[in-house]
C-alpha positions in Angstrom: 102.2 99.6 99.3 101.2 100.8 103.0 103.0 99.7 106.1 100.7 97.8 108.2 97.5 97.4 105.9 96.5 93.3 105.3 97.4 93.0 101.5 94.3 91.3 101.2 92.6 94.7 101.3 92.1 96.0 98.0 93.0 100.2 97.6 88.9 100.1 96.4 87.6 98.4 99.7 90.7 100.6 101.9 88.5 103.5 100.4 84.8 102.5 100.9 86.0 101.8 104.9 87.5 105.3 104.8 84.3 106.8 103.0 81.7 104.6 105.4 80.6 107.0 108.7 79.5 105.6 112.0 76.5 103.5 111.6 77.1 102.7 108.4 76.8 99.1 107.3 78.9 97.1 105.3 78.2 93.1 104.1 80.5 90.7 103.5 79.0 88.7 100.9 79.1 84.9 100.4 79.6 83.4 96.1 75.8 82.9 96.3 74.6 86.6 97.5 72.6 88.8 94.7 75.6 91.4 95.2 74.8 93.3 92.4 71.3 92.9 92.9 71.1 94.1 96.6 74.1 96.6 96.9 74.2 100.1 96.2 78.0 100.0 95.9 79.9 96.7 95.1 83.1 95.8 95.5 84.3 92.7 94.1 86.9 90.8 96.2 86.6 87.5 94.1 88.8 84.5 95.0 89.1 85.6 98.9 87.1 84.0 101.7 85.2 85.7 104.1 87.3 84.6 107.1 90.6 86.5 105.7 88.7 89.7 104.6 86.8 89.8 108.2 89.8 89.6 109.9 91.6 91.8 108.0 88.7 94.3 107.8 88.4 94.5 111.5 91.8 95.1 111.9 90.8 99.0 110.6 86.8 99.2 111.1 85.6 99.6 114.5 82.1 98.1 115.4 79.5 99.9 116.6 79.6 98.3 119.7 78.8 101.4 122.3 75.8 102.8 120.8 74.0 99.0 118.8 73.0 96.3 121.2 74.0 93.8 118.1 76.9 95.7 115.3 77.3 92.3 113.8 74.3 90.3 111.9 74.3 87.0 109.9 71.8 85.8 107.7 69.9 83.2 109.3 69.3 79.6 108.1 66.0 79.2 106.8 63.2 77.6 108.1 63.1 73.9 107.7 66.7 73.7 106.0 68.8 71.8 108.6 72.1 73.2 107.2 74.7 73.9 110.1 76.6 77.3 109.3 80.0 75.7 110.9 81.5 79.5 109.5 79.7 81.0 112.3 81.9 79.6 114.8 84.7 81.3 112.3 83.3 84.5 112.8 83.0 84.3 116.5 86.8 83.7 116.9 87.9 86.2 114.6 85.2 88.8 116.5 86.5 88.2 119.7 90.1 88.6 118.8 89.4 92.1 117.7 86.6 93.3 120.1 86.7 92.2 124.2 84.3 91.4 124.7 83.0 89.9 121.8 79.9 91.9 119.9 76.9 90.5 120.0 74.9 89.2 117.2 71.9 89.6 115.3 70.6 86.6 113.0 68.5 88.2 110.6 65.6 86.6 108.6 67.2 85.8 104.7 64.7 88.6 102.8 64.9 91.0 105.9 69.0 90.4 105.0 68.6 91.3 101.4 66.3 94.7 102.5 69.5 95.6 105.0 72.1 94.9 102.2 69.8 97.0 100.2 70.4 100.1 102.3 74.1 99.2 103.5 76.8 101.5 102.1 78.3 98.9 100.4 78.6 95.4 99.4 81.8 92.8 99.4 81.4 90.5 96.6 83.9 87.2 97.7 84.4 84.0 96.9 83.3 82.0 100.0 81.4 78.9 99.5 80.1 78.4 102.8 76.2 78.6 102.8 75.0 80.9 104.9 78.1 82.9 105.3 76.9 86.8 104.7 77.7 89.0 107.2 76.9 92.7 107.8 79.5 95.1 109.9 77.9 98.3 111.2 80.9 100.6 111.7 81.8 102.2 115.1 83.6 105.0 116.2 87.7 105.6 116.8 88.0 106.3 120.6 
């Protein structure tokens, strides 16, 4: 046990944030995301939410947000689905609790999601079963 680290962070996932440079990506994936399928490195964080581990996670990872227009990015909702991602609103609070202001966002196509996820340095297997919920960090540098 560390002073100060959110218990919800796992010594695996303390060590792919330490390992991850700037500009590397990380997702946050929802129950439904191909983790194993898309991610070059997975690490399972089964039973959390994405809310917790977010906020917990940005409490260490700084976003990229001098040198990327949009370090955040969400899987947008497909074309002709009419599914409300009420999460989203989620995310937004938790972002602009740890970033003033708050980073802007980039909704990314599904497939065009997978291909990023693909060449992330890692992917967080949770258990959120929000649709729509992946979300992709691109890390920052400590000022």
């Amino acid at each position: 046990m560390l002073k100060k680290i959110p218990k919800i962070l796992s010594p695996e996932l303390l060590k792919v944030l330490m390992e991850m440079g700037h500009g590397d990506e990380i997702v946050l994936a929802d129950g439904n995301f191909p983790a194993v399928t898309c991610g070059q490195r997975v690490v399972r964080c089964d039973g959390h939410g994405i809310p917790e581990l977010l906020d917990a996670i940005l409490e260490l990872l700084p976003l990229d947000v001098k040198y990327s227009d949009k370090p955040v990015g969400l899987m947008e909702v497909m074309a002709g689905d009419s599914y409300q991602p009420v999460i989203w609103q989620t995310y937004n609070e938790i972002l602009a609790r740890h970033e003033n202001p708050a980073p802007q966002i980039d909704y990314i196509e599904r497939f065009a999601f997978y291909e990023k996820a693909k060449k992330a340095f890692a992917v967080v297997t949770t258990g959120e079963g929000a649709l729509y919920a992946n979300i992709l960090l691109k890390k920052g540098v400590v000022v």
